[in-house]
C-alpha positions as CSV (number, residue, x, y, z in Angstrom):
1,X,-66.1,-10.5,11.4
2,X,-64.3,-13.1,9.3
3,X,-60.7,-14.4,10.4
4,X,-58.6,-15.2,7.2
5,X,-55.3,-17.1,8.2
6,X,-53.1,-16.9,5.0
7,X,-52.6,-15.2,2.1
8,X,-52.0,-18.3,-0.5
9,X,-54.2,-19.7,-3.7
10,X,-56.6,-20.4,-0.4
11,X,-57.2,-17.6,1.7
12,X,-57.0,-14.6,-0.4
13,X,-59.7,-15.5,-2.8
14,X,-62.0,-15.7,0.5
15,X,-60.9,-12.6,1.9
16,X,-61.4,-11.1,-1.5
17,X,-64.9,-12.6,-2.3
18,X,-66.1,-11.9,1.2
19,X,-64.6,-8.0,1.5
20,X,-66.5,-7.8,-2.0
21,X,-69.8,-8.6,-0.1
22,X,-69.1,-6.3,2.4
23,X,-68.4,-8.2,5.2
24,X,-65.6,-7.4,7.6
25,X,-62.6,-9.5,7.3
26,X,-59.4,-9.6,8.7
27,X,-56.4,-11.4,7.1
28,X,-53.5,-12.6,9.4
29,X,-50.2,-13.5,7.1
30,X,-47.1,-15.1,9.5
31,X,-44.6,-13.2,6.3
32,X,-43.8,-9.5,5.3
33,X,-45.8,-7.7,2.4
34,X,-43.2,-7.7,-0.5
35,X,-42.6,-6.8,-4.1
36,X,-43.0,-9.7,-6.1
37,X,-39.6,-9.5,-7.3
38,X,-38.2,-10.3,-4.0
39,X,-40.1,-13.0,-3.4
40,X,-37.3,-15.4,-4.0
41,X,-36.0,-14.5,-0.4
42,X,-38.8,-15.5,1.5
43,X,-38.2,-19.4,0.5
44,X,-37.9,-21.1,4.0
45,X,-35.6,-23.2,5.0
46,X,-35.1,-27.1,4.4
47,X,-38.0,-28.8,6.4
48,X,-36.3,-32.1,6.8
49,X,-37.1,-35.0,9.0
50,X,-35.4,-34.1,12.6
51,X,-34.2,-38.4,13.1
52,X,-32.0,-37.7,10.1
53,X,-30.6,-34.5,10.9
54,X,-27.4,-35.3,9.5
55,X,-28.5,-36.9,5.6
56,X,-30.5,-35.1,2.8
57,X,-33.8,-36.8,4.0
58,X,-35.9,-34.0,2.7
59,X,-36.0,-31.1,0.4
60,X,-39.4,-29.2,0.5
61,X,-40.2,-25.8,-1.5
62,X,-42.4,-23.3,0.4
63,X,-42.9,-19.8,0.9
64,X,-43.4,-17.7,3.7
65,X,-44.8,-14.0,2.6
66,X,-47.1,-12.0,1.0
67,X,-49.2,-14.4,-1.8
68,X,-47.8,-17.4,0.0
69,X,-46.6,-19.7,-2.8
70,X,-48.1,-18.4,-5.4
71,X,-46.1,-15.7,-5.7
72,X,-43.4,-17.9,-6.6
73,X,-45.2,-20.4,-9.0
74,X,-44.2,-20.6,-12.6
75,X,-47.9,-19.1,-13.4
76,X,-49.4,-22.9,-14.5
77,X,-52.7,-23.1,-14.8
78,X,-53.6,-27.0,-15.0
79,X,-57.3,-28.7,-13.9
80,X,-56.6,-31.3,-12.0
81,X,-58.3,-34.3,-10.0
82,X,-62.2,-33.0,-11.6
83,X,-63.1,-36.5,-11.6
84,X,-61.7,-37.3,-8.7
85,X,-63.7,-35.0,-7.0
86,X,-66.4,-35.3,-8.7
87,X,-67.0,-39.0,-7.3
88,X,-66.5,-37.0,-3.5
89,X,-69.7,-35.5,-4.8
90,X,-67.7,-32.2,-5.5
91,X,-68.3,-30.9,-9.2
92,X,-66.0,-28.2,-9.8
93,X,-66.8,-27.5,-12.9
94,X,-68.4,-24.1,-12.8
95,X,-65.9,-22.9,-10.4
96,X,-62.8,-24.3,-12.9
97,X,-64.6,-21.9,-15.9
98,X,-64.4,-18.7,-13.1
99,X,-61.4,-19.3,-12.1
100,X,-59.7,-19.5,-15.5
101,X,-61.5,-16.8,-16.5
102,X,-60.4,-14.2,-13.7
103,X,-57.0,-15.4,-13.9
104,X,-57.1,-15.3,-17.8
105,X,-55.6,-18.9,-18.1
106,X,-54.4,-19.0,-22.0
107,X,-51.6,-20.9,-23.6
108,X,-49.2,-17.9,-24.3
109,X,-48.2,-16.7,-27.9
110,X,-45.2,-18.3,-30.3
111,X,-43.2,-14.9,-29.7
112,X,-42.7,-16.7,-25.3
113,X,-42.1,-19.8,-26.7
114,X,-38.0,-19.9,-26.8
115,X,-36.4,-22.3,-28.8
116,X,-35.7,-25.4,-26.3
117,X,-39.7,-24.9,-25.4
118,X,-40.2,-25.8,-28.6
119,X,-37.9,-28.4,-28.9
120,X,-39.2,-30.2,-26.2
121,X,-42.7,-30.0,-27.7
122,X,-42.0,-31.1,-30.9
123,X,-39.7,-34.0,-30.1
124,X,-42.5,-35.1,-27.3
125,X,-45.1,-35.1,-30.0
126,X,-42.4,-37.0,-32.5
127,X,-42.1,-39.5,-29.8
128,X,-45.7,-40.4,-29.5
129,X,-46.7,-37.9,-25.8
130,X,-49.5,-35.7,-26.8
131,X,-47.2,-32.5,-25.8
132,X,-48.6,-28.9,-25.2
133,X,-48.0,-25.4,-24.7
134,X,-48.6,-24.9,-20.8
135,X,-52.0,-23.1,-19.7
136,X,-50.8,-20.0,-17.6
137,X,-51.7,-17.4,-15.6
138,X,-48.8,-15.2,-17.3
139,X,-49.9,-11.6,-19.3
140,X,-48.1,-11.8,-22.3
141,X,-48.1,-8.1,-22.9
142,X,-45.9,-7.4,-19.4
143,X,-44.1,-10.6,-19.7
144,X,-40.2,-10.6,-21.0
145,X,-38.8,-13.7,-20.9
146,X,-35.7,-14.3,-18.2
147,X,-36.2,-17.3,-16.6
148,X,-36.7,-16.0,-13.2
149,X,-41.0,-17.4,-13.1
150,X,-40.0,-19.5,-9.2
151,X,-38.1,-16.3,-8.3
152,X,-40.7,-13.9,-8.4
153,X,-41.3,-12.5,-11.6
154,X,-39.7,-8.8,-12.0
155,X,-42.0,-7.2,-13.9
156,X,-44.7,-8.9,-11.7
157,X,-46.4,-10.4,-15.0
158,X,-48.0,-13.5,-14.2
159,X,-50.9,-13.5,-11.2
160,X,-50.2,-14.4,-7.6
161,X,-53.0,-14.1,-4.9
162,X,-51.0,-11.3,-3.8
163,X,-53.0,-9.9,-6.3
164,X,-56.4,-11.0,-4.5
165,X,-55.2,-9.6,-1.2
166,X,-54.4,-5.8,-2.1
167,X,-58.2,-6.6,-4.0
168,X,-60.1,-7.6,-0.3
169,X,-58.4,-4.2,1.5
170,X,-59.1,-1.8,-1.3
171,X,-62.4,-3.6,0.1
172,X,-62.3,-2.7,3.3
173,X,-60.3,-6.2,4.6
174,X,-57.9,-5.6,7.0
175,X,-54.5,-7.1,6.6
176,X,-52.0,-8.0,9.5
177,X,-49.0,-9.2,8.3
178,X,-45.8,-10.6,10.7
179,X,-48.7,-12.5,12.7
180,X,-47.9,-16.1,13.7
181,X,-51.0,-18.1,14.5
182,X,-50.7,-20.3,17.8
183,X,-53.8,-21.7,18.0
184,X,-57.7,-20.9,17.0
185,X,-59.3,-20.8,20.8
186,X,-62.2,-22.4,21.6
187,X,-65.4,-23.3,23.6
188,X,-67.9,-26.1,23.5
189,X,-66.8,-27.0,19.8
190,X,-67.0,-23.3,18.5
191,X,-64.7,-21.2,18.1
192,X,-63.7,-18.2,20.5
193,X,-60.9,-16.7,19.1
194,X,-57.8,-16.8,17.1
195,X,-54.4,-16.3,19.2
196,X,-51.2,-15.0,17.8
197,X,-47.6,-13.5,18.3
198,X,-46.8,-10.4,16.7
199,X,-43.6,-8.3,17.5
200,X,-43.4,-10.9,19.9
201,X,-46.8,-9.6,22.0
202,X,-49.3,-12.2,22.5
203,X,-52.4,-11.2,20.8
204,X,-55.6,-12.4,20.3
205,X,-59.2,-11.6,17.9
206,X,-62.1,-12.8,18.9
207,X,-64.3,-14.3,16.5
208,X,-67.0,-17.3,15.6
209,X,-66.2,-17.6,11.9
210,X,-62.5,-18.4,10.9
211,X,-60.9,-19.8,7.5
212,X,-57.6,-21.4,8.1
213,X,-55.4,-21.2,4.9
214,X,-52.0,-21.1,6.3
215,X,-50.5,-23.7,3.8
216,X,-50.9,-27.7,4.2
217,X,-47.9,-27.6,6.9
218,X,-48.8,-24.7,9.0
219,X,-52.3,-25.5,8.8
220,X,-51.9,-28.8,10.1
221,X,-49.9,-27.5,13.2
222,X,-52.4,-25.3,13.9
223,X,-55.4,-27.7,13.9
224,X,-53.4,-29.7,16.0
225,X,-53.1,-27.2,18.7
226,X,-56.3,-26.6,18.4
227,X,-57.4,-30.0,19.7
228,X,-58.1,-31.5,15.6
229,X,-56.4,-34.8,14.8
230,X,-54.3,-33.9,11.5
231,X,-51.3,-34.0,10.1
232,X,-51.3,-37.8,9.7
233,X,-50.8,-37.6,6.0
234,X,-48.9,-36.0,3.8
235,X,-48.3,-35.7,0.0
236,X,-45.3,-33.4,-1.5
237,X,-45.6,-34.4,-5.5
238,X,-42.0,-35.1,-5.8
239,X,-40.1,-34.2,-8.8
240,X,-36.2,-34.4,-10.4
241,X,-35.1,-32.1,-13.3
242,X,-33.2,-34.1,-16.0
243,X,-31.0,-32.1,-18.5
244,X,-27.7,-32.4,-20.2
245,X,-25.8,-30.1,-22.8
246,X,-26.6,-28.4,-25.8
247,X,-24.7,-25.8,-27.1
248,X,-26.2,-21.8,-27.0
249,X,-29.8,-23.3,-26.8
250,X,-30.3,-20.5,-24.4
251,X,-32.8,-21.8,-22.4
252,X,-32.1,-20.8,-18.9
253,X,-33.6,-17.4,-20.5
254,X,-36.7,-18.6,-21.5
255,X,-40.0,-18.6,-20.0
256,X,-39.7,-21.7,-17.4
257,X,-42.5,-24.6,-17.9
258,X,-44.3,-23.3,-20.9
259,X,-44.8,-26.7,-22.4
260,X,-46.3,-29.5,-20.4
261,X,-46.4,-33.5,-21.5
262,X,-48.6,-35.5,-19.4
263,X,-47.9,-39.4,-19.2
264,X,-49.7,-42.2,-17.4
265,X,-48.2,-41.8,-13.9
266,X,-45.8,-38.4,-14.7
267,X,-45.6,-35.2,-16.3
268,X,-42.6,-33.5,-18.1
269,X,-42.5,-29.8,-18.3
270,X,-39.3,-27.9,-19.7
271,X,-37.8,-26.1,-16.7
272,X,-34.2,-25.0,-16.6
273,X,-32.3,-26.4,-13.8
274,X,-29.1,-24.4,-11.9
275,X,-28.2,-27.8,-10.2
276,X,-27.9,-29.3,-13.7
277,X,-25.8,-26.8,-14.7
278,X,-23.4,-26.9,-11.8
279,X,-23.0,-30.8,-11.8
280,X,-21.8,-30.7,-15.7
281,X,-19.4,-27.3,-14.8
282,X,-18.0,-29.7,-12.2
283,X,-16.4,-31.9,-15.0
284,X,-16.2,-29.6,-17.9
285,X,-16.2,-25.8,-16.4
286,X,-16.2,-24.6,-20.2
287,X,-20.2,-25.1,-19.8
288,X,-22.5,-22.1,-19.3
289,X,-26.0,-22.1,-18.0
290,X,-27.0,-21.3,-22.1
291,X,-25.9,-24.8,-22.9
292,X,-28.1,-26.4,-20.3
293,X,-31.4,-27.8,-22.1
294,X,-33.7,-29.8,-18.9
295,X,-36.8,-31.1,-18.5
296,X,-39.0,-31.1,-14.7
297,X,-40.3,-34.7,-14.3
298,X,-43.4,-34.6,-11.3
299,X,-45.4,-37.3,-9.7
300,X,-47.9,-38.1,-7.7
301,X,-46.9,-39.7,-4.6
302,X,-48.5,-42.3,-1.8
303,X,-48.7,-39.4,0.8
304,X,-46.5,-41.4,3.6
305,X,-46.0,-38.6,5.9
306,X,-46.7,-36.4,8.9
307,X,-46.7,-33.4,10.4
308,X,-46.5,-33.1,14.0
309,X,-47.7,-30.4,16.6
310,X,-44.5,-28.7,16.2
311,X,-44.2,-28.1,12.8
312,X,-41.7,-31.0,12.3
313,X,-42.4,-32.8,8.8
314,X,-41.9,-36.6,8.7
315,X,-41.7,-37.5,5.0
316,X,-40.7,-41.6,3.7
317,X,-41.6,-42.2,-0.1
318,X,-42.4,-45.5,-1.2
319,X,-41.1,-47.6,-3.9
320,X,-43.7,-46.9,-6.1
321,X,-43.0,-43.1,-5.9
322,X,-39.6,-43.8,-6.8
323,X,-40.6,-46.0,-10.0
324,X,-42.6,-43.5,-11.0
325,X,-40.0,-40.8,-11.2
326,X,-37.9,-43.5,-12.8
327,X,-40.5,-43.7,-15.5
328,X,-41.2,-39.8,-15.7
329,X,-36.6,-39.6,-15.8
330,X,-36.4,-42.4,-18.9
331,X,-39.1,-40.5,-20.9
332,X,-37.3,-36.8,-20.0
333,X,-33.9,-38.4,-21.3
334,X,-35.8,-39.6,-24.5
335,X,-37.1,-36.4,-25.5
336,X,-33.6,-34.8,-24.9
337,X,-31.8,-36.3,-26.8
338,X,-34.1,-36.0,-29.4
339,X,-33.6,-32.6,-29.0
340,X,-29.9,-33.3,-29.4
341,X,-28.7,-32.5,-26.2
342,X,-25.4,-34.7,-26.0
343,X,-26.4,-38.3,-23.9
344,X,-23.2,-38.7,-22.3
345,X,-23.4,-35.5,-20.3
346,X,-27.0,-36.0,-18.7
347,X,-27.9,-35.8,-14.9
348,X,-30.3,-35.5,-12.4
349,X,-31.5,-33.2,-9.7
350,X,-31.5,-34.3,-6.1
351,X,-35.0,-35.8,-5.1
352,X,-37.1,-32.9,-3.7
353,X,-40.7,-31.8,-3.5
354,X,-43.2,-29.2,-3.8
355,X,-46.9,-27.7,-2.8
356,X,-47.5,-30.1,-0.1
357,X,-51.1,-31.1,1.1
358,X,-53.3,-33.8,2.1
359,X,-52.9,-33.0,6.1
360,X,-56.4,-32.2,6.6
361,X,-58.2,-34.1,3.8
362,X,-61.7,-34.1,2.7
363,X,-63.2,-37.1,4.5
364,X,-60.8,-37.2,7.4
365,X,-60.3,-34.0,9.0
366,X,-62.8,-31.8,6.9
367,X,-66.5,-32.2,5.0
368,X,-67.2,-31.6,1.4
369,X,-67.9,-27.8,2.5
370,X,-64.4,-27.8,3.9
371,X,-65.9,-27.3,7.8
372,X,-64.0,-29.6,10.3
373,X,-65.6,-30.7,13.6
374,X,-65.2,-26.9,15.5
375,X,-68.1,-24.9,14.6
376,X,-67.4,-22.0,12.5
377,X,-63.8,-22.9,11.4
378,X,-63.2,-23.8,7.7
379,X,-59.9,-24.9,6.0
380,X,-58.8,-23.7,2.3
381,X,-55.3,-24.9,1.3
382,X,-54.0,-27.5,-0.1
383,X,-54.4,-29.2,3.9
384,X,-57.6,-30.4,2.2
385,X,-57.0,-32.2,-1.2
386,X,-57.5,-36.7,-0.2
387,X,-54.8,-37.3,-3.1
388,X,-51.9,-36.5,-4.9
389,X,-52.5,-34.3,-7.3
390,X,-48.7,-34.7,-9.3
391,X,-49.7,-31.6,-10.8
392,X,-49.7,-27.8,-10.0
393,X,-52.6,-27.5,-7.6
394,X,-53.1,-24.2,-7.8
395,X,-56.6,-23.7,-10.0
396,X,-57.7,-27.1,-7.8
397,X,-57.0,-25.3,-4.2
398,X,-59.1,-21.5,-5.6
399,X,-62.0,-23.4,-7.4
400,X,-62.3,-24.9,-4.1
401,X,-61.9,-21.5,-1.9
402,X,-64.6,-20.0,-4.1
403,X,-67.2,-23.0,-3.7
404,X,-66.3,-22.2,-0.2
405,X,-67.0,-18.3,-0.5
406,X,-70.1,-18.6,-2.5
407,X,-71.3,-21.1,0.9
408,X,-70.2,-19.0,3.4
409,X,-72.0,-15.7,1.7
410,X,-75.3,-18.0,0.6
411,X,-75.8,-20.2,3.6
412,X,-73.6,-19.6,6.6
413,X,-73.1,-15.4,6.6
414,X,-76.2,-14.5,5.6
C-alpha cells in the first residue's frame, strides 16, 4: 500500500494516478473535506517569526483543507522554471503538455475579461510590457464573474486537486481526513510506518512506500522529525498589490488575475485588493470597492528562511527582494495611471507572501526522482522546487508529481 500525505497540487495527482493503476493508496489530509465555496475559512493563521511576536514580521497565505491551496488559487496556469530544470537534468516538457491538457489550461473568452482586465492589458502593451490574457484552469461555461477566485470559487468553476482526490476514491483510494502527521517511522533507512493524531488517538499505518505532500511547511516539519535535515531554506514569492481610484470601474467583480505582464525580475497581474480599498475609505469614505482598480506585483525572492522542527517559520528578505518589488510597484503605478486611475490616491498592500517552498530542494534534501535518503519515501510539494519560482507554481509542482507517478508505477511499484 501507498501512503499519500496531502491533498495539494502534489499529492492528489499521485494518489489519483496510482488508485488509476490499481494500487492501494491511502491519503492522509491534516483539514476537513469541504465545499469549495467555503474554502475561504480554512486559511490558517499568520505564521510569523516567534522573536518578533509583537511586529508584522510575516504574513504567509496557506490553506489547511480539502485540495490544500489549490482550492483557493485564482485558477493560473503558468510554466515556469522549464529551463531551469531542465539544466537539473529534468525536462518537463512532456509532462507540462499533460498537465495543461487535463486541466484544460486556455486563456478564457472576451465575455470574462471585465473592463479594468482590459485596461490593464492594453495600457501594459501601450507601455512597451508584452501583456496577456492569463492561462487558467477556469471553465468558462460554469464560470460567473464575482471576484471571489482566492475565496473558493462558488460555483466551484475553476479546477483544484480537490478534484483529483474524489477521482483516486471513486478509485478505490482511501481518504482520511482530520489526520495530523507526526512523523514517518523508521528502520535502517526504510521506512516502517507513518504515525499520526486523529480525534486526538495516536494512530499509526504501516507501510514501505510513502509520498509526503503536506505543503513546503508541514512537509519540512515532518522530515525533520523524521531524522532528514530540512527546512533550512525557504522561498515565499513575495508580493504587494498597488491600486488607486477610478470611478465605477467595477473591478472588484471581475474575474481576479486574468491578465498577466511578465517583466525582467517581476510580474504584474490585475487582482483587486480589499486592503487597497480600505486604506483610501480611511481618507475619503465616499469610495466603494467599484472604484478600486489594482494591480498584484510578485517576485521571486533569495529564499533566506527556515523552518524548524516545530513548525515555526523564520522568514528575513533581502535587499534585493525588496528592489525588486520596488521595480515590479513603479511599473504597477505606470500602467494605472494609464488606465486613469487618479495618482494622488495610490497605495500599497502590506508586504506578504504566498505558495512557499524550497525546504526540501532537489539537490539538498531530495534526488531528481524526488526520493530523499529513507528508502521508500518520496516528497511532492512545492518542499522540493531549488528556486524561486515568482510565479504561480502550481502546473510546476503536478508536472513534477506525475514524472513521479509514472516512476513509481514503471520502475519502483511494479
Amino acid at each position: 500500500m501507498v501512503i499519500v500525505i496531502g491533498t495539494g497540487a502534489g499529492g492528489a495527482i499521485i494518489a489519483m494516478e496510482l488508485a488509476k493503476a490499481n494500487i492501494p493508496v491511502t491519503i492522509l489530509e491534516r483539514g476537513p473535506y469541504i465545499e469549495s465555496k467555503d474554502s475561504f475559512e480554512y486559511y490558517d493563521m499568520k505564521y510569523y517569526d516567534k522573536r518578533f511576536e509583537n511586529t508584522n514580521s510575516l504574513d504567509l497565505l496557506k490553506t489547511t483543507c480539502i485540495g490544500g491551496s489549490t482550492i483557493v488559487a485564482a485558477g493560473n496556469g503558468v510554466r515556469v522554471l522549464e529551463d531551469e530544470f531542465k539544466e537539473l537534468g529534468i525536462d518537463l516538457s512532456e509532462e507540462y503538455n499533460e498537465i495543461e491538457e487535463l486541466l484544460g489550461i486556455h486563456q478564457m473568452d472576451d465575455a470574462h475579461i471585465g473592463k479594468g482586465t482590459q485596461k490593464f492589458i492594453d495600457c501594459a502593451n501601450e507601455l512597451g510590457f508584452d501583456a496577456i490574457k492569463m492561462p487558467k484552469f477556469i471553465r468558462d461555461e460554469d464560470c460567473k464573474p464575482c471576484g471571489k477566485c482566492s475565496f473558493g470559487c462558488p460555483r466551484d468553476a475553476k479546477w483544484s486537486s480537490k478534484d483529483f482526490v474524489d477521482i483516486a476514491v471513486e478509485n478505490g483510494a482511501e481518504l482520511i481526513t482530520g489526520a495530523e502527521v507526526i512523523k514517518i517511522a523508521t528502520a535502517n533507512k526504510s521506512i516502517k510506518s507513518v504515525e499520526y493524531i486523529k480525534d486526538g488517538k495516536d494512530k499509526s499505518i504501516e507501510s514501505d512506500l510513502v509520498i509526503l505532500a503536506a505543503g513546503a511547511i508541514d512537509s519540512a516539519v515532518i522530515l525533520q522529525k523524521s531524522g532528514i535535515d530540512a527546512g533550512n531554506k525557504l522561498f515565499f514569492d513575495p508580493f504587494v498589490s498597488v491600486g488607486g481610484v477610478l470611478k465605477d470601474i467595477n473591478f472588484n467583480s471581475e474575474t481576479q488575475m486574468n491578465g498577466l505582464a511578465v517583466g525582467k525580475e517581476y510580474i504584474l497581474a490585475p487582482h483587486f485588493s480589499s486592503f487597497i480599498a480600505k486604506y483610501i475609505k480611511e481618507t475619503d469614505p465616499e469610495i466603494e470597492d467599484k472604484d478600486i482598480l489594482s494591480i498584484m506585483v510578485k517576485v521571486p525572492d533569495d529564499m533566506v528562511g527556515t523552518v524548524d522542527s516545530e513548525g515555526n517559520v523564520f522568514k528575513f528578505n533581502t535587499i534585493d527582494d525588496i528592489r525588486r518589488l520596488a521595480q515590479g510597484s513603479a511599473a504597477a503605478g505606470a500602467i494605472l495611471e494609464k488606465a486613469g486611475v487618479d495618482p494622488t490616491t495610490m497605495t500599497s498592500t502590506v508586504f506578504r507572501g504566498a505558495h512557499p517552498g524550497g525546504t526540501a530542494a532537489i539537490g539538498e534534501v531530495v534526488d531528481k526522482n524526488l526520493k530523499t535518503e529513507i528508502d521508500g519515501l518520496y516528497v511532492s510539494d512545492a518542499s522540493v522546487i531549488p528556486v524561486s519560482p515568482g510565479k504561480p507554481p502550481i502546473l510546476l509542482i503536478l508536472a513534477l508529481a506525475l514524472r513521479l507517478a509514472n516512476h513509481l508505477k514503471e520502475e519502483v511499484i511494479n
